[in-house]
C-alpha positions as CSV (number, residue, x, y, z in Angstrom):
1,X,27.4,33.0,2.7
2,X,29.7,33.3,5.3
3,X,28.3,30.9,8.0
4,X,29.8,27.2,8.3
5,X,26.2,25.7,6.7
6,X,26.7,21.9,5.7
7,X,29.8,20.5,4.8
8,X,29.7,16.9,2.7
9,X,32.2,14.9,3.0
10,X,32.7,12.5,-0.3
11,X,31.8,14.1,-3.8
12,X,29.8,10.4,-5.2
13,X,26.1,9.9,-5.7
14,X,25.2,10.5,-2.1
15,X,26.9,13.4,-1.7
16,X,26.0,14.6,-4.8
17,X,22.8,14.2,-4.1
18,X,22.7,15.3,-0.7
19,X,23.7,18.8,-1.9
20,X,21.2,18.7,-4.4
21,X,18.1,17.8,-2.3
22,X,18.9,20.4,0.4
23,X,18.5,23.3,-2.2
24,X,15.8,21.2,-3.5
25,X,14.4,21.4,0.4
26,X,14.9,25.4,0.4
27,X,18.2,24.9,2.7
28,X,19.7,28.4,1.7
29,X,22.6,28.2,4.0
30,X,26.2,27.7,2.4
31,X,26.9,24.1,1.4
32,X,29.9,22.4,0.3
33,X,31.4,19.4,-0.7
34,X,34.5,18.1,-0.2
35,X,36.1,15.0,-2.4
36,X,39.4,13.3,-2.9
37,X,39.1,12.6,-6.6
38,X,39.5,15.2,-9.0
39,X,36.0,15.2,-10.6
40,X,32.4,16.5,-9.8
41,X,29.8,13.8,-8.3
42,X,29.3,10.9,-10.5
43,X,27.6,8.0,-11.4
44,X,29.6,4.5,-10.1
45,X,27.6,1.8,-11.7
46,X,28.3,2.6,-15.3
47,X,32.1,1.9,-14.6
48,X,31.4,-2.2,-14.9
49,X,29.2,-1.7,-17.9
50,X,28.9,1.4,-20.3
51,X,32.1,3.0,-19.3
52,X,34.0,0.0,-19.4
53,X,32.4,-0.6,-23.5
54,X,32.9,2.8,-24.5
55,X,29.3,3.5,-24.3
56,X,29.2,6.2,-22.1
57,X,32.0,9.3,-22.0
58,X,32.3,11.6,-18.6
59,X,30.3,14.1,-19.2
60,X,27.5,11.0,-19.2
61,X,29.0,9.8,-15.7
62,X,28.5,13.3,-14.1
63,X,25.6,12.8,-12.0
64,X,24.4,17.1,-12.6
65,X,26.7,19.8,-15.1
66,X,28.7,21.5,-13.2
67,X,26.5,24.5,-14.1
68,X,24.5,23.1,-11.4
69,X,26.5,24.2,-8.3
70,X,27.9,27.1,-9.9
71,X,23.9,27.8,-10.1
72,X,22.8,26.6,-6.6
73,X,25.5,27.8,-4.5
74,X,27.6,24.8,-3.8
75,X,30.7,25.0,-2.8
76,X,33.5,22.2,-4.9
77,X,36.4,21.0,-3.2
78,X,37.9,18.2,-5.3
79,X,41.3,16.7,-5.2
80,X,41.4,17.3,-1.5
81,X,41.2,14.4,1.8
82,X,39.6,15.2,4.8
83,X,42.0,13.9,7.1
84,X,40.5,14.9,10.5
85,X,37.5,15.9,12.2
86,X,36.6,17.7,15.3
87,X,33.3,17.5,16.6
88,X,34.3,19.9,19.7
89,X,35.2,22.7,17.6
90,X,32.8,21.1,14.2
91,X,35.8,21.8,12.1
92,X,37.3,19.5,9.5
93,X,41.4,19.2,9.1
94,X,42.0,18.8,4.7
95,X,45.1,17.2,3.8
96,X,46.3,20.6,2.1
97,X,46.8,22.0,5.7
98,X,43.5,23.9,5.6
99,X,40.2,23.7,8.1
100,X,37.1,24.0,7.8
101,X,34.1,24.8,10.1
102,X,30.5,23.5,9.6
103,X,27.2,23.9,11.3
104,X,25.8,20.4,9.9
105,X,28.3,17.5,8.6
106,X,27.5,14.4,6.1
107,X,29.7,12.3,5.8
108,X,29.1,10.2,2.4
109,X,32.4,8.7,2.3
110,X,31.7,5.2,0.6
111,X,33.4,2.3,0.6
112,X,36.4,1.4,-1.1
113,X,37.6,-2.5,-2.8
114,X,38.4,-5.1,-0.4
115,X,42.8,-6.0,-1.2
116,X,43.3,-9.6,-1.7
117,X,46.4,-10.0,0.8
118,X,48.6,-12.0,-1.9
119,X,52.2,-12.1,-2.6
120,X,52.5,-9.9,-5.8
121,X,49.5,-7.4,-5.3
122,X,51.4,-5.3,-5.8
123,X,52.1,-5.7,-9.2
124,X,51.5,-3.6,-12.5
125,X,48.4,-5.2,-13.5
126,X,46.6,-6.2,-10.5
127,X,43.3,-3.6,-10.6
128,X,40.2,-2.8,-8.4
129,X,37.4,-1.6,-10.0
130,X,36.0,1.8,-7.6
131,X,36.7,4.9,-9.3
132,X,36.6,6.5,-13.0
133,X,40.5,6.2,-12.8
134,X,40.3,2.9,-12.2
135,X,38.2,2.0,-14.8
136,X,39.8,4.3,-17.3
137,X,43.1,2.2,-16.7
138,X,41.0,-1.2,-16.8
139,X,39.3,-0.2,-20.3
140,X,43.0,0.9,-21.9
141,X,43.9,-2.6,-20.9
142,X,41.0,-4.6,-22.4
143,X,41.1,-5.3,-26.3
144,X,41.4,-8.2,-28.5
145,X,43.7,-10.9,-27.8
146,X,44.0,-9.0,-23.8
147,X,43.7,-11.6,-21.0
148,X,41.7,-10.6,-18.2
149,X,41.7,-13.0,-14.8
150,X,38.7,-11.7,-12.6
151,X,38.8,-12.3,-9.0
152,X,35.4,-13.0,-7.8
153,X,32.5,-14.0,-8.4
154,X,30.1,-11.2,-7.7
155,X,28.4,-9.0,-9.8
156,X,30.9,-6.2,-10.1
157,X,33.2,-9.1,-12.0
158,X,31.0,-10.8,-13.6
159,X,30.2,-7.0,-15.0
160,X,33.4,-6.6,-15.8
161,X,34.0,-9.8,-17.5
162,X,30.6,-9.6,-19.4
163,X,32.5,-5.7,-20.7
164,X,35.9,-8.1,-21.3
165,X,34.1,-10.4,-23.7
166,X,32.3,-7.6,-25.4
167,X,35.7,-6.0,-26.0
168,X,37.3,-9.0,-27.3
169,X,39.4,-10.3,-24.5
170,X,39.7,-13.7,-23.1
171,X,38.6,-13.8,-20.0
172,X,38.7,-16.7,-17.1
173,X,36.6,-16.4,-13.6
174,X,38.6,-17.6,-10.5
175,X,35.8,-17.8,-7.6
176,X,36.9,-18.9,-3.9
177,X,33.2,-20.5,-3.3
178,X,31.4,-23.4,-5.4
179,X,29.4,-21.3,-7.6
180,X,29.4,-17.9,-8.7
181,X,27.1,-15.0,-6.9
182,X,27.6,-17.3,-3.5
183,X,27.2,-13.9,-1.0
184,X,24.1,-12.7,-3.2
185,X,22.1,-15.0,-4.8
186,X,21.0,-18.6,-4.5
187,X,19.2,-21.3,-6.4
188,X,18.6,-21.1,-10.2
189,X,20.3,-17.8,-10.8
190,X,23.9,-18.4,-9.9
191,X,23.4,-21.2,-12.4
192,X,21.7,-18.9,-15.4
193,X,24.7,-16.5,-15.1
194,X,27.0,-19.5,-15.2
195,X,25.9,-20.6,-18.2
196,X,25.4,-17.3,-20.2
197,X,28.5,-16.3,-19.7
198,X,29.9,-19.7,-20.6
199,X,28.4,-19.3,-24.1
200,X,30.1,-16.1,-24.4
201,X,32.9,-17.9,-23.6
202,X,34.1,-16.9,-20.2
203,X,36.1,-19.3,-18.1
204,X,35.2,-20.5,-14.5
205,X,37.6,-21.9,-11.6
206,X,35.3,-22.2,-8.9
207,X,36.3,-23.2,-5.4
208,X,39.9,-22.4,-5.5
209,X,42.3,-20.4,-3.7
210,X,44.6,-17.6,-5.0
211,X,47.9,-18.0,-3.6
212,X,49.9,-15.3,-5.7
213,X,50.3,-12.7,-8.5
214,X,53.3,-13.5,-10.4
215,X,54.8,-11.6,-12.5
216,X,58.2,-10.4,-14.8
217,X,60.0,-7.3,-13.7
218,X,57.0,-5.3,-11.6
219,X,54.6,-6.4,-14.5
220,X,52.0,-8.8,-13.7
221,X,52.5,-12.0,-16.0
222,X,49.6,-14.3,-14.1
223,X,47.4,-16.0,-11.3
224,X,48.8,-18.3,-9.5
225,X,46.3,-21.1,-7.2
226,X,47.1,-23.2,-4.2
227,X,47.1,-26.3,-6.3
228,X,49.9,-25.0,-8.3
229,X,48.3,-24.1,-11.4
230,X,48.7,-21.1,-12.8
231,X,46.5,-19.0,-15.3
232,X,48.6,-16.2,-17.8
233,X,47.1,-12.9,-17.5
234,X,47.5,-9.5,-18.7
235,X,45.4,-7.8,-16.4
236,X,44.0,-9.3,-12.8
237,X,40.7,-7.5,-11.9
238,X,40.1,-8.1,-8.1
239,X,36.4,-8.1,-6.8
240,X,36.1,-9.2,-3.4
241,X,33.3,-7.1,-1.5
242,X,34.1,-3.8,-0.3
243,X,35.3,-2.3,3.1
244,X,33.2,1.5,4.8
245,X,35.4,4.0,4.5
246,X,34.2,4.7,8.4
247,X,38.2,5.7,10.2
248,X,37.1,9.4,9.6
249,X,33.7,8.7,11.6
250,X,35.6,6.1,14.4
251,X,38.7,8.4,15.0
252,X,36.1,11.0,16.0
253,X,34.9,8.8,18.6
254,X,31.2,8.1,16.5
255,X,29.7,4.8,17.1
256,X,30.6,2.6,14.0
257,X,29.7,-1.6,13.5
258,X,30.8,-2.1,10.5
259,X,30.0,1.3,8.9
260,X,28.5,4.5,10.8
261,X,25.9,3.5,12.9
262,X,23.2,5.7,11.6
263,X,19.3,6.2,12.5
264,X,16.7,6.5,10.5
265,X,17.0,9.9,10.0
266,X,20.7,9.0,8.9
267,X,22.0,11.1,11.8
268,X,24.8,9.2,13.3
269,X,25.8,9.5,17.3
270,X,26.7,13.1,16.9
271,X,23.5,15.2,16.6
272,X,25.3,17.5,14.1
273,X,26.5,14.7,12.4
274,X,24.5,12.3,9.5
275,X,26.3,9.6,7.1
276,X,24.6,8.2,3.9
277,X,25.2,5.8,1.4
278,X,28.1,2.9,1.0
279,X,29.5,4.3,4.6
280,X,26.5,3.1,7.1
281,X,24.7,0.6,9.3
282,X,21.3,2.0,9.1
283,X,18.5,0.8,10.2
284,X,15.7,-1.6,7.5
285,X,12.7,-1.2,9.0
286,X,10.9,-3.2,7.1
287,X,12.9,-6.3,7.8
288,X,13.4,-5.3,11.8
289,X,17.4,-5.1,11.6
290,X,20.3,-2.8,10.6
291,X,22.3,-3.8,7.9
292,X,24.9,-2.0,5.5
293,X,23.5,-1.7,1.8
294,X,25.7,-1.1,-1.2
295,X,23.7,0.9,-4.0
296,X,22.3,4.2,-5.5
297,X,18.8,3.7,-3.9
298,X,20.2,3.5,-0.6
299,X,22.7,6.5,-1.4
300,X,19.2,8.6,-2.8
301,X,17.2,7.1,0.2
302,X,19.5,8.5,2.6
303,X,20.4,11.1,1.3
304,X,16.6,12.6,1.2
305,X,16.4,11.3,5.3
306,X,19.7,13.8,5.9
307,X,18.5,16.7,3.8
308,X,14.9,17.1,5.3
309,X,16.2,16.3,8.9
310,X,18.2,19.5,8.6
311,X,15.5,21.7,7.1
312,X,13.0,20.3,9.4
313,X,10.8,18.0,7.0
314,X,9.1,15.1,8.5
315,X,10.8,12.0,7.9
316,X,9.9,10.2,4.3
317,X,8.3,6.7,4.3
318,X,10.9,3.4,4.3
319,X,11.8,2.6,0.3
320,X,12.3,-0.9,-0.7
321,X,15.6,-1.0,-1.5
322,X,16.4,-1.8,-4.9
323,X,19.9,-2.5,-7.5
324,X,20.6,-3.9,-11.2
325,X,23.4,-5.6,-13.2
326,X,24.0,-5.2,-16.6
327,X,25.7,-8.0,-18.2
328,X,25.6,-8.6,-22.2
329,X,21.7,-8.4,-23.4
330,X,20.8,-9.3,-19.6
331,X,18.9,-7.1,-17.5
332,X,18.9,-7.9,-13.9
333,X,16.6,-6.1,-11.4
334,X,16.6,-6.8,-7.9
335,X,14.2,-5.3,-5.0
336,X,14.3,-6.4,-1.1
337,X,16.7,-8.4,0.0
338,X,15.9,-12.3,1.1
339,X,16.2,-11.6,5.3
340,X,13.9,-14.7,6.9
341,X,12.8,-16.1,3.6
342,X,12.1,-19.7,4.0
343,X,11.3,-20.2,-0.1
344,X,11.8,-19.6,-3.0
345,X,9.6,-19.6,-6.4
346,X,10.9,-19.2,-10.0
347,X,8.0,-17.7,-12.7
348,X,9.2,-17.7,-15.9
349,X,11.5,-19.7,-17.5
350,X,15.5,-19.4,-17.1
351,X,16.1,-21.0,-20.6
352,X,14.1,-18.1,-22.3
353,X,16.3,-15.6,-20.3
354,X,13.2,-14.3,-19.1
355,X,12.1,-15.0,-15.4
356,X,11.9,-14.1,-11.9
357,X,13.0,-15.5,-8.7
358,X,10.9,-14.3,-5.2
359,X,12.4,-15.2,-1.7
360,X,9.4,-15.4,0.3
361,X,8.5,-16.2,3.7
362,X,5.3,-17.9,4.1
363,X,2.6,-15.8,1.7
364,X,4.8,-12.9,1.5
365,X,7.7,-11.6,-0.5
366,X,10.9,-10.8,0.7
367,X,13.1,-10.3,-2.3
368,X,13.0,-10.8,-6.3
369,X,15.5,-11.0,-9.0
370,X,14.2,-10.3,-11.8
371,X,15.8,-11.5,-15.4
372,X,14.4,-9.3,-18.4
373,X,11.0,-9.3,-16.4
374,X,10.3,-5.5,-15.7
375,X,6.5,-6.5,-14.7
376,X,7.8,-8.9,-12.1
377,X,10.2,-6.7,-10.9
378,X,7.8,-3.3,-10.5
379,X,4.8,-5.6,-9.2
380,X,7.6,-7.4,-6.6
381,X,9.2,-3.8,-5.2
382,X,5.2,-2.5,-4.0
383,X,4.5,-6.5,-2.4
384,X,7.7,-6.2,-0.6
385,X,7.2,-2.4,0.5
386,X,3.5,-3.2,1.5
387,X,4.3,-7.3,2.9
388,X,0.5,-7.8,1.5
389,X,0.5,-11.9,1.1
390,X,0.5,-13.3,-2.6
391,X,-1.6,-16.3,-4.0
392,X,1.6,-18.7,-4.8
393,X,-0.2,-20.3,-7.8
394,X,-1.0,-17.1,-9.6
395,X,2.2,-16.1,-8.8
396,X,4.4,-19.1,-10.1
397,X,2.3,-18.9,-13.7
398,X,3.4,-16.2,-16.2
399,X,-0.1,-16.5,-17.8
400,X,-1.4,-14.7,-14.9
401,X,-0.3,-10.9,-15.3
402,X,1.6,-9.5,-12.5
403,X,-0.9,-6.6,-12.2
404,X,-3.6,-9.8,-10.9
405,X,-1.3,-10.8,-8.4
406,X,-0.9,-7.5,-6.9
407,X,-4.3,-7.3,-6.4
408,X,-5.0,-10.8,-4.6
C-alpha cells in the first residue's frame, strides 16, 4: 500500500471506528491512524464508572484487539501529535519532525476538559477526568478515608463521585448553579440524583463559587470558595464541560463555530476533509439545527457518514442520538435531546428509582431520560426518530405498556 489512502487523526472511538467501518465498507486503500496517547482506540465512558471501581482492566477498554489492525491493514501511530496540516500539499506535519501525505483526512480529534482558571490549578491533586492516564492517577488516589472535592455538577462528576463512594472515600459536590445536572437536565431528575447520592452520603455545595486550590508545598491540601470557606481535600476532580479540540482544523483555514463545521455527510469545508465525533458542529436534522454532541452514538453515527462518503455509499438515515450514566445501582438512558419542548411528563415513579421523564412538544416527544426503565427508553428513541404524536394519558400511566403507546 503505498498510496496516501485515509489518514485519522485521533486514535478514540471515532477514529477507531472510522477505520473499522471503511474495511467494513471494502475501502482497500492504506489507512492509518494517528494518536497522541500511547494506547490503541478505546472506550472513554468506562473511565467515570468501571475503570474508576476496578471493574474493568485495559484490555476491556480497547475498543478492537490489536490483532484487528494488524489483520485489516491499519496503520498505528500512537504517542505521536499532529501538529500541522496542509491542505495544499494534503500532508500532515507530526510532532516527531515527520510528514505525512493522505488522499482522504478525518479528523476525530475530540474534546478535551474545560481548566477552571483558579489560583492553585496547578497543584498536585487538582485532576480532569479525559484519558486512561487520568483516570489511572484518579483511581490510585481514591480509597478509604481519601477526600475527593468534585467540581461540577454534571454527569461525568457525579460518575465519578458515585465511583468515590463505592471505593470508600468521602466525597463533597461543589456546583456553581442551584442544583446539580443544571446544563442537562431539568425538573424531577436533578432532584432524584440529589437525593440518591445524598443517601450514599455524598456532600453538596450548590451555588457557589470556587475561588482557589490551596495547597502545602505543590500538594493540593483543599477548596477554597468566595465566601471564605474552605473544604480539605486530597484530591480535586474538575468537571466543567469540555472544549473541541478544533486549532488543527481552524489553523488550516476550515470553517469551525465551536467545533468543525461539518455536513451531513461529516465532510467539513475541505472536500478531502471529514471530522467526527466530540470535534464537530454537525448538522441534527431532525430538530432543524446544528449543534455539537458529546457521546459514542454521535462518534459511531459519524463515523459511518465519513466511511461510506469515501467508498461511495449513499448516505445512512439520521439516528436519534442517544447517551447513559452509570451511577451506583442506577441506570440512566437518555435518547433526543429536549430542542423546542414546551413539556414535560414523568411515568413512573422517582421514589421506586424507576421512571421516565419525556420533553415533548405538543403530542410529540422530543427527549427522554430514562431511570431503570429500558421499555421507556427503547419505545422513546423510535417516537423521537419517527416524531409520530403520543396519546399523553397512555403515556403518563405505567399500566399501559410502552409497546401500546408506540402504536397509538
Amino acid at each position: 500500500m503505498s498510496e496516501p489512502g485515509v489518514v485519522i487523526v485521533g486514535a478514540g472511538h471515532a477514529g477507531g471506528t472510522a477505520a473499522a467501518m471503511l474495511r467494513q465498507y471494502g475501502y482497500e486503500g492504506a489507512v492509518t491512524i494517528v494518536g497522541d496517547e500511547p494506547i490503541a482506540p478505546y472506550q472513554r465512558p468506562p473511565l467515570s464508572k468501571a475503570w474508576l471501581k476496578g471493574e474493568a482492566d485495559a484490555e476491556a477498554l480497547m475498543l478492537r484487539p490489536l490483532s484487528f489492525y494488524t489483520e485489516h491493514g491499519v496503520e498505528l501511530i500512537l504517542g505521536v501529535r499532529v501538529t500541522s496540516l496542509d491542505r495544499t500539499a494534503k500532508s500532515l506535519g507530526l510532532a516527531d519532525g515527520k510528514t505525512l501525505a493522505y488522499d482522504k483526512l478525518i479528523i476525530a480529534t475530540g474534546s478535551r476538559a474545560r481548566p477552571l482558571p483558579a489560583p492553585g490549578a496547578d497543584l498536585k491533586g487538582v485532576l480532569f477526568l479525559r484519558s486512561a492516564a487520568d483516570a489511572e492517577v484518579l483511581k490510585a488516589a481514591l480509597g478509604p478515608g481519601k477526600r475527593l472535592a468534585v467540581i461540577g455538577g454534571g454527569y461525568i462528576g457525579l460518575e465519578a463521585a458515585a465511583s468515590g463512594r463505592a471505593l470508600g472515600a468521602d466525597v463533597v459536590v461543589l456546583e456553581r448553579e442551584d442544583r446539580i445536572l443544571a446544563r442537562v437536565a431539568a425538573g424531577v431528575l436533578p432532584k432524584f440524583f440529589q437525593a440518591y447520592h445524598e443517601a450514599k452520603g455524598v456532600r453538596f455545595e450548590l451555588g457557589v463559587q470556587i475561588e482557589a486550590f490551596v495547597g502545602d508545598g505543590g500538594v493540593l491540601t483543599g477548596v477554597r470558595l468566595a465566601d471564605g470557606r474552605v473544604f480539605p481535600c486530597d484530591e480535586a476532580l474538575v468537571g466543567i464541560g469540555n472544549i473541541p479540540n478544533d486549532e488543527l482544523a481552524r489553523d488550516a483555514g476550515l470553517e469551525c463555530a465551536g467545533g468543525i463545521v461539518v455536513d451531513a455527510a461529516a465532510r467539513t469545508s475541505d472536500p478531502a476533509i471529514f471530522a467526527i465525533g466530540d470535534v464537530t458542529h454537525r448538522p441534527l436534522p431532525l430538530y432543524d439545527r446544528m449543534f455539537r454532541l458529546e457521546s459514542v452514538a454521535n462518534a459511531l453515527e459519524q463515523a459511518k457518514q465519513a466511511a461510506g462518503a469515501i467508498v461511495g455509499r449513499p448516505a445512512p438515515p439520521p439516528e436519534v442520538t442517544w447517551n447513559w450514566s452509570d451511577q451506583y445501582d442506577i441506570k440512566l438512558q437518555m435518547a433526543g435531546i429536549a430542542f423546542d419542548a414546551d413539556d414535560i411528563l414523568v411515568r413512573g415513579d422517582p421514589a421506586a428509582a424507576r421512571f421516565a421523564v419525556f420533553h415533548l412538544r405538543g403530542p410529540v416527544i422530543r427527549a427522554v431520560e430514562a431511570v431503570n426503565a429500558p421499555s421507556e427508553f427503547m419505545a422513546a428513541r423510535q417516537l423521537i426518530g419517527s416524531q409520530k404524536p403520543v396519546d399523553r394519558a397512555k403515556l403518563a400511566d405505567p399500566a399501559v405498556s410502552m409497546k401500546e403507546v408506540a402504536a397509538g
